[in-house]
Backbone bond lengths (Angstrom), bond angles and torsions (degrees), N, CA, C in turn:
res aa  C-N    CA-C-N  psi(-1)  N-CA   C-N-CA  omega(-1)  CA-C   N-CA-C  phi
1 X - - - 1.444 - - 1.527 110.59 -
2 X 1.599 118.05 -33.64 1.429 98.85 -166.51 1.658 104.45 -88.79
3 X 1.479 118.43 -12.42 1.336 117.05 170.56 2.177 112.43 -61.61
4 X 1.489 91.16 -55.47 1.378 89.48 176.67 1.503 104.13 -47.77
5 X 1.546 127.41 -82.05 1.579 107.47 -179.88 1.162 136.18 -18.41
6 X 1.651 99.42 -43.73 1.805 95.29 176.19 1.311 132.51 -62.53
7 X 1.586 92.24 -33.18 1.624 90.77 165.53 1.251 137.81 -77.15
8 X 1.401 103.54 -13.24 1.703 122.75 167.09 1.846 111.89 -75.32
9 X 1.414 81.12 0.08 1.993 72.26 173.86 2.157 100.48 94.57
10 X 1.166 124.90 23.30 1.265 92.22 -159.63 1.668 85.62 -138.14
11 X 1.192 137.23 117.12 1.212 144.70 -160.90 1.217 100.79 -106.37
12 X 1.744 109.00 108.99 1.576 99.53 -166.09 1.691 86.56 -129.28
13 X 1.530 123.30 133.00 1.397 111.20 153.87 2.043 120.16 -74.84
14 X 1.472 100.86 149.98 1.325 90.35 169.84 1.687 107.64 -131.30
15 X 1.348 130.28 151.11 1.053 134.23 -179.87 1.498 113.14 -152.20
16 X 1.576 118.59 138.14 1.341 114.11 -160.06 1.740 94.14 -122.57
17 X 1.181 135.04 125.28 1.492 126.23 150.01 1.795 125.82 -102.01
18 X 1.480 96.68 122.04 1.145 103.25 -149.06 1.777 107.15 -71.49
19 X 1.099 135.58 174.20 1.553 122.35 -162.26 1.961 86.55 -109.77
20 X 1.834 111.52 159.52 1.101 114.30 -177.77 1.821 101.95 -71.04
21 X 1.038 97.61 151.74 1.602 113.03 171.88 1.614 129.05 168.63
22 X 1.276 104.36 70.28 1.340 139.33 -175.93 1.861 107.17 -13.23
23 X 1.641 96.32 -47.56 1.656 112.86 -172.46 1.584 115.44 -77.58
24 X 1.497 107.26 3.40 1.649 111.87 -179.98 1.395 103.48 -124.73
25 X 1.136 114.43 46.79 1.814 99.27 174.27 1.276 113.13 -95.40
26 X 1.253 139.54 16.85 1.597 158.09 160.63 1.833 93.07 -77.87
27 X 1.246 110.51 -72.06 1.691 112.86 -169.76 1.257 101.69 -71.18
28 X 1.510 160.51 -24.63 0.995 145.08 161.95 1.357 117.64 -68.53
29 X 1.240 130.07 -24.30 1.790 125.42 177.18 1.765 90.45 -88.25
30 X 1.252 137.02 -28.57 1.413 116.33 176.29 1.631 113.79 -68.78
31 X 1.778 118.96 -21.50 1.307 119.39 -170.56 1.487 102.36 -80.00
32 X 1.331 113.12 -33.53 0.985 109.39 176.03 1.699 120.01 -73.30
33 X 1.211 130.84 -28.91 1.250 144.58 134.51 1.465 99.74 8.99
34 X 1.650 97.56 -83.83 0.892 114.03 -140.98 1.941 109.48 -82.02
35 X 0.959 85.18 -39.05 1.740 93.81 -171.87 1.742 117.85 -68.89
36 X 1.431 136.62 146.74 1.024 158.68 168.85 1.526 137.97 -37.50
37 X 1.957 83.31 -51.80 1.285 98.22 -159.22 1.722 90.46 -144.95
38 X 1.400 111.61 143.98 1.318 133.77 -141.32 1.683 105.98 -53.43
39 X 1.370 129.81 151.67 1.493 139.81 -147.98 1.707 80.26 -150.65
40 X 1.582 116.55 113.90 1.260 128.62 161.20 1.131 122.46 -125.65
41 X 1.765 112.76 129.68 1.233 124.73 -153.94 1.399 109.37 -95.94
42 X 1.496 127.94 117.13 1.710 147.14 -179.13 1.829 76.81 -47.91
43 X 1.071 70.53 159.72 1.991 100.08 160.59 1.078 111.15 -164.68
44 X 1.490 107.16 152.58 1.825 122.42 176.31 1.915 114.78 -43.57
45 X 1.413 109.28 -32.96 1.046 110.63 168.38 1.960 139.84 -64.31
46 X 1.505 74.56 -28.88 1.646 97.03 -164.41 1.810 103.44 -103.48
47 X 1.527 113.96 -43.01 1.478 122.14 160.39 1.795 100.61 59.58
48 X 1.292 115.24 31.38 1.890 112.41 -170.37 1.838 98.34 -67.89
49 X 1.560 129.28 -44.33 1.235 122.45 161.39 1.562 116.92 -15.21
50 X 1.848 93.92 -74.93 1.725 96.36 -170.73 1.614 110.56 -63.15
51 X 1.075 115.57 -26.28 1.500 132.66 -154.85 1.839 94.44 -72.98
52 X 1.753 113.93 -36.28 1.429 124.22 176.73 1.861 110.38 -73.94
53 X 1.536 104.79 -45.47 1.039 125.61 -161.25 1.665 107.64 68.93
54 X 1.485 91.91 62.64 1.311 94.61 174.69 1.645 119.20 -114.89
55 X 1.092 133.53 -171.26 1.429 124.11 -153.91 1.541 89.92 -145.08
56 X 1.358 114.45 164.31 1.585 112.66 -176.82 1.524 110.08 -60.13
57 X 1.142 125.67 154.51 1.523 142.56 171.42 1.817 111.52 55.58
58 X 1.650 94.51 24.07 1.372 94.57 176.41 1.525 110.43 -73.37
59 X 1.404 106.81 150.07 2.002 117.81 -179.33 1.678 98.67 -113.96
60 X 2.043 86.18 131.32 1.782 82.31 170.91 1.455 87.01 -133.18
61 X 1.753 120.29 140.93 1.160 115.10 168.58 2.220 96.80 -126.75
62 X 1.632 59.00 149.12 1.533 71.51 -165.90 1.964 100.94 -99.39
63 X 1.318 117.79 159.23 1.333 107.62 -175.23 1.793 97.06 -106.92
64 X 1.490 140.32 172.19 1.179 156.25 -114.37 1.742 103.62 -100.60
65 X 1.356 91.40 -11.39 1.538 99.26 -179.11 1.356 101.48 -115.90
66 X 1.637 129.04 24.38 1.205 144.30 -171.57 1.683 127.52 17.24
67 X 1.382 90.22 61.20 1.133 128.12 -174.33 2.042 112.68 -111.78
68 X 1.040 96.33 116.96 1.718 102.27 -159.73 1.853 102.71 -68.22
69 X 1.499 111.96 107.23 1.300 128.71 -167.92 1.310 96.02 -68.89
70 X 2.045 106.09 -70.58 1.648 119.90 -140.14 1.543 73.01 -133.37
71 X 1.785 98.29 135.29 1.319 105.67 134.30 1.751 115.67 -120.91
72 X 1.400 94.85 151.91 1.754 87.56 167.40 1.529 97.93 -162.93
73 X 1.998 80.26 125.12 1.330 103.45 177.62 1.909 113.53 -90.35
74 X 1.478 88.61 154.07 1.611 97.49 165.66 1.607 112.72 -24.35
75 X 1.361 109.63 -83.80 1.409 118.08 173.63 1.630 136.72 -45.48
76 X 1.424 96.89 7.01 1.401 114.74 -159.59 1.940 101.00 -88.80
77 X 1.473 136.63 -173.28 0.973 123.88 -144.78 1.743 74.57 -116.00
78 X 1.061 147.72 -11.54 1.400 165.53 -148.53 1.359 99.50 -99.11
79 X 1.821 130.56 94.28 1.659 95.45 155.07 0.916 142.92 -78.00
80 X 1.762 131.67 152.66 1.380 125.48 -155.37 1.547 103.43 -149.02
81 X 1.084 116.67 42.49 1.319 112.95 -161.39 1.782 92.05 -115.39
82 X 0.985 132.07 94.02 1.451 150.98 -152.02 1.381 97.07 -64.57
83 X 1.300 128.93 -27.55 1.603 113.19 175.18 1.190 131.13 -73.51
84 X 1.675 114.37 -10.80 1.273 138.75 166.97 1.537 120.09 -81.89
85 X 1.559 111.76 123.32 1.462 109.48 178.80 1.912 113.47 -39.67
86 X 1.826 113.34 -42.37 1.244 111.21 -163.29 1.618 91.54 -89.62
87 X 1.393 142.91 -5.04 1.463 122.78 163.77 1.732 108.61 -84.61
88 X 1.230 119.83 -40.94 1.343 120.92 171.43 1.522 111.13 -44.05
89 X 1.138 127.07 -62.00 1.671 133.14 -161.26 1.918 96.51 -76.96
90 X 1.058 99.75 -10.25 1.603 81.88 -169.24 1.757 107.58 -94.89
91 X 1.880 97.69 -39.75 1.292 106.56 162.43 1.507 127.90 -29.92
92 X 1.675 98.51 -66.58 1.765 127.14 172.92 1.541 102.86 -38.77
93 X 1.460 111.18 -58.20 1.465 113.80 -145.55 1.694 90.38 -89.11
94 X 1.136 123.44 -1.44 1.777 122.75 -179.98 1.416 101.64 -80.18
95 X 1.233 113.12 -54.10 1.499 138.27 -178.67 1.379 116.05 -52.69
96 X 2.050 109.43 -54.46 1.883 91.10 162.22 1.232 112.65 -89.99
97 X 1.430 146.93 0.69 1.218 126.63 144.86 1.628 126.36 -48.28
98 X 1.412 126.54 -58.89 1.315 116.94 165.18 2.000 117.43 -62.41
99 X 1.167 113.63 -7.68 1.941 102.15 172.57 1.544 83.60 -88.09
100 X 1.420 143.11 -67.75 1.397 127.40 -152.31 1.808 104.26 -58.42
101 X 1.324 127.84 -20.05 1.858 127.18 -156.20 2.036 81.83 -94.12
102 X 0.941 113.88 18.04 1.398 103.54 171.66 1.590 104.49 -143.02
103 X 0.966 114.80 41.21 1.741 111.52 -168.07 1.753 87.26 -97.60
């Protein structure tokens, strides 16, 4: 997704922090595998999850003055579940809606 944007003109950073969970450290070194752009790991020390009160696969985009625009949680009325054509496009289209509301 953030390559397609780029080529649409729309310079978006993305960054994922992954939630603590001791029993997935096999699926977290494959996400990281897999992904682009930097994957930072919560710790018991740091607790930024609880600190959000956020829930697994929650999305926060922040707008240019990094200032928290959109959130949307799992549970939220929004799908966001990126493996799905309708969580993918909604993600995308959240993301250039908040870069164009700051042009």
């Amino acid at each position: 997704m953030q390559g397609e944007l780029k080529l649409q003109g729309y310079d978006v950073d993305m960054v994922a922090i992954n939630m603590i969970d001791a029993n997935k450290q096999a699926d977290q070194q494959q996400l990281i595998d897999r992904t682009s752009y930097p994957l930072l790991q919560d710790t018991d020390a740091v607790k930024a999850a609880e600190a959000m009160k956020a829930t697994k696969d929650d999305i926060y985009i922040y707008d240019k003055e990094g200032i928290l625009a959109v959130h949307l949680g799992v549970a939220g009325p929004t799908e966001i579940d990126m493996r799905t054509p309708d969580g993918y496009i909604n993600i995308k289209s959240t993301l250039i809606t908040v870069h164009d509301s700051k042009k």
